[in-house]
C-alpha positions in Angstrom: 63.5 46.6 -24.8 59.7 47.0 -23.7 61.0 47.6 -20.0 63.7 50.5 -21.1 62.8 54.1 -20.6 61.6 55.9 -23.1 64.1 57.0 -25.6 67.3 54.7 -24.1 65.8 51.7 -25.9 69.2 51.6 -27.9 71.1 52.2 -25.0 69.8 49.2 -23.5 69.7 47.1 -26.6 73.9 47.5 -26.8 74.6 46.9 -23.3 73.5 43.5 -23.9 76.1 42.3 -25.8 78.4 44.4 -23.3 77.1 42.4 -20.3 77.3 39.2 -22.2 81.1 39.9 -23.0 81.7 40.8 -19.5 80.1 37.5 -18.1 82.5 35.6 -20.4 85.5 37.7 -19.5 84.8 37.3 -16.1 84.3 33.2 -16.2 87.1 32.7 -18.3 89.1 34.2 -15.9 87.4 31.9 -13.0 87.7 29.1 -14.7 91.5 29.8 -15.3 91.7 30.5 -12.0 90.8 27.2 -10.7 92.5 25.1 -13.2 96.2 27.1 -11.7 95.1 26.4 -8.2 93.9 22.3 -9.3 97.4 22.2 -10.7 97.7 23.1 -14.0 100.6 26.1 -13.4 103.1 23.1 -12.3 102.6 21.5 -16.2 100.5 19.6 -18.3 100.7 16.4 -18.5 97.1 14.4 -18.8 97.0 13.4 -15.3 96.9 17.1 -14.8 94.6 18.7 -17.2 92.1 15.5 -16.4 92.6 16.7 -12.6 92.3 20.3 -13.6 88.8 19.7 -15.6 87.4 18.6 -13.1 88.1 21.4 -10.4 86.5 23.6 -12.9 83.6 21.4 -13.4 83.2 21.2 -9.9 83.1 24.8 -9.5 81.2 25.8 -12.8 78.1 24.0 -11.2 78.1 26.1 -7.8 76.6 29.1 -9.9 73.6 27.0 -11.4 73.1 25.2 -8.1 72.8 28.4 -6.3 70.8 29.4 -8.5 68.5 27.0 -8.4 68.2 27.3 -4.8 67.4 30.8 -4.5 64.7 30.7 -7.1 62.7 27.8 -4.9 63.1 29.9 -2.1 62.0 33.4 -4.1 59.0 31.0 -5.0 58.3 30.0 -1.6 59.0 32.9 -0.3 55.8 34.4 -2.9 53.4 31.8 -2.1 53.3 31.9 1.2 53.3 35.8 1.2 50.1 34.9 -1.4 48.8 32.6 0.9 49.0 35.1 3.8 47.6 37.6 2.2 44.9 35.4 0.8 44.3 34.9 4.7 44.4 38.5 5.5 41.4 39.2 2.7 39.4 36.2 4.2 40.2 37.0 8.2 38.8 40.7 7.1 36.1 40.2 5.5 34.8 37.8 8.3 35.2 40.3 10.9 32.8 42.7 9.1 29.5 42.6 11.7 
């Protein structure tokens, strides 16, 4: 709540739990998604549902993976923006005559 502006802290304290429900809406509806499309609409039998879990395994990891690999790249991205500037500083102050 530090980051809200002043006087909508409890604005933005109560659109957590609204986000939150809205996440869970939204990959319930994903996930129910992919288990129709794996098979699941044409019955249930355990073949099916096994089938069906795994589709929406499958799929639940894409989001973390993604994830994952945007973050290394955001950090790459910073340190060698660090590291050029760093050069920047260095290539400047060696110019001063």
């Amino acid at each position: 709540m530090a980051a809200a502006a002043r006087g909508e802290e409890s604005l933005t304290a109560s659109s957590i739990p609204t986000v939150r429900s809205l996440g869970i809406a939204f990959g319930s509806a994903g996930a129910g998604l992919v288990a129709n499309t794996a098979g699941l609409a044409r019955g249930i039998s355990p073949e099916t549902v096994a089938n069906a879990a795994i589709w929406v395994d499958g799929v639940a990891i894409l989001a973390p993976v993604a994830a994952a690999l945007l973050a290394l790249r955001v950090v790459r991205l910073r340190h060698h923006a660090a590291a050029a500037a760093g050069e920047d500083a260095s290539d400047s102050g060696s110019r001063s005559v």
